[in-house]
C-alpha positions in Angstrom: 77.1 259.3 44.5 78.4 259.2 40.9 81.2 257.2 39.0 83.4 258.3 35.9 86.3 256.6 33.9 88.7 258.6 32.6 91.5 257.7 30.2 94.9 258.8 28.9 98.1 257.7 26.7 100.8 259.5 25.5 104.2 258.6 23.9 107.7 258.9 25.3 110.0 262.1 24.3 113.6 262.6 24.6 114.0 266.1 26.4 111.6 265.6 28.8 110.9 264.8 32.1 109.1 261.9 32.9 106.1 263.0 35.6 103.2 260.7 37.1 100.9 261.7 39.8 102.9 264.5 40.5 106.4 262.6 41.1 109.2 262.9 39.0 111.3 259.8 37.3 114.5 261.5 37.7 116.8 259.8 35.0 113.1 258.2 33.1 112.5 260.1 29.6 109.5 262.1 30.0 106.0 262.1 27.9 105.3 264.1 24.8 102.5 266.3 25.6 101.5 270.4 25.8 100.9 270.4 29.8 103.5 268.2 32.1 102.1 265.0 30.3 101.0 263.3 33.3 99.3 260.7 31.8 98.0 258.9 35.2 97.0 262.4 36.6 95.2 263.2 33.1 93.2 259.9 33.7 92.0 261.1 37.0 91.0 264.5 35.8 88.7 262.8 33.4 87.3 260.3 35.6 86.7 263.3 38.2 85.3 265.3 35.8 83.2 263.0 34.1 81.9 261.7 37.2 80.2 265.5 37.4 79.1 265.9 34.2 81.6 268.8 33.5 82.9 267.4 30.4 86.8 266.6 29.8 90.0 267.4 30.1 90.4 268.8 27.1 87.4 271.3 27.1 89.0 273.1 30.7 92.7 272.3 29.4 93.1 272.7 25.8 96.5 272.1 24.4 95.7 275.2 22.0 95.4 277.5 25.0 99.1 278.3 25.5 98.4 279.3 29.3 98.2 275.3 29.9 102.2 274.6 28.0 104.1 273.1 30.8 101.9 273.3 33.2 101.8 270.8 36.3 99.0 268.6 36.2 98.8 268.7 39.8 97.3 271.9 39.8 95.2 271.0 36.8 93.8 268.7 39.3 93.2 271.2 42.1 91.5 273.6 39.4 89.3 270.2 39.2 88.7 269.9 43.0 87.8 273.5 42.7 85.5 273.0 40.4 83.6 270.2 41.7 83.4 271.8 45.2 81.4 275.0 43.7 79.5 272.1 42.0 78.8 270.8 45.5 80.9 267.5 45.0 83.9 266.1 46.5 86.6 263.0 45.7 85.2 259.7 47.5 88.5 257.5 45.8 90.2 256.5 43.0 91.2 253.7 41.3 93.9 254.2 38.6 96.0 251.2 36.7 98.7 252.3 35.1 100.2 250.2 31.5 103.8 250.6 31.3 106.6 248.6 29.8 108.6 251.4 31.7 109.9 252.3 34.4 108.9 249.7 37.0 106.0 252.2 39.2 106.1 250.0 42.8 108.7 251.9 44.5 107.1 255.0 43.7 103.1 254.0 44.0 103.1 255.1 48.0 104.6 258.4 46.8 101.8 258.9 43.8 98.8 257.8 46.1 100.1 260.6 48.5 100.6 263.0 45.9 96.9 262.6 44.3 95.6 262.5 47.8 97.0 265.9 48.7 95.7 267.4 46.0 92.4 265.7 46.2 91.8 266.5 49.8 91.2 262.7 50.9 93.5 260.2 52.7 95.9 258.1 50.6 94.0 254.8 51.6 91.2 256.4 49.0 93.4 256.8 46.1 94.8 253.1 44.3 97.2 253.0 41.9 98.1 249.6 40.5 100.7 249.1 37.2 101.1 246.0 34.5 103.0 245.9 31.6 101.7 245.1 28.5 103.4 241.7 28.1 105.2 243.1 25.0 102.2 243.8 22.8 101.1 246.6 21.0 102.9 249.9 21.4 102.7 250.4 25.0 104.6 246.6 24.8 107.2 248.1 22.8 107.6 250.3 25.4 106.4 253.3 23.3 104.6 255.4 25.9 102.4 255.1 28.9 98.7 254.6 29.6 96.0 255.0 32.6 92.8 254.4 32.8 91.0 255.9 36.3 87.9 255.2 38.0 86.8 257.8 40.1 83.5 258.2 43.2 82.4 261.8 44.2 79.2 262.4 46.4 77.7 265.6 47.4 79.4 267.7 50.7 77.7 268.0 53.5 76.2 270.8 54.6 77.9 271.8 58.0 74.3 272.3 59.6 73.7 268.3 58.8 74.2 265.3 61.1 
């Protein structure tokens, strides 16, 4: 078994559409950022990917590559899964928390966990998303943009011929 953390932040842009854990904010102003700027899926990537040793986000997703502009971070995440199955590795759970002034996350967290678990290939009761506010510190308490910082377990797949 191995553990990685993985972080992200990014600031809040008029024109776009406001995405976390694949669900969209209808109505929420989005994130500035070259793929879908889903900061809480970003987080995961990194965790998952540093669990492996594979590096980061930005070494498989560079915002100078413009085949990444736009793109959903859902299926940067599946590229992740990918790449940790031919690495012999699969999700155990996740653990994200989520620092947001903006917009309130409850109503939505049973959607998110769904979403990443999907995507993952594990049941939603293995992914956690929890969200806090910063209390009106800083600039995420200014309400300036979002943060998430993930925790993330993988463990070798069994072979089929094993108990």
């Amino acid at each position: 078994m191995r553990v990685g953390v993985g972080f992200d932040v990014h600031r809040f842009a008029e024109g776009r559409r406001l995405i976390l854990a694949g669900v969209e904010f209808e109505g929420e102003t989005g994130l500035e950022g070259h793929s879908d700027a889903d900061v809480l899926t970003h987080a995961v990537i990194d965790a998952l990917l540093g669990a492996a040793g594979l590096g980061d986000i930005g070494q498989h997703f560079p915002d100078s590559d413009e085949r990444w502009r736009d793109t959903s971070s859902m299926e940067m995440l599946a590229s992740v899964r990918r790449m940790l199955e031919d690495e012999n590795y699969q999700a155990v759970n996740v653990d994200v928390s989520v620092v947001a002034e903006r917009p309130r996350l409850a109503a939505r967290v049973g959607a998110m966990r769904n979403s990443l678990a999907s995507v993952l290939g594990i049941g939603p009761a293995f992914v956690s998303i929890k969200a806090t506010t910063a209390e009106g510190l800083g600039a995420l308490g200014r309400a300036e943009g979002i943060a998430a910082w993930a925790v993330a377990l993988i463990d070798r797949m069994r072979s089929p011929e094993l108990p």
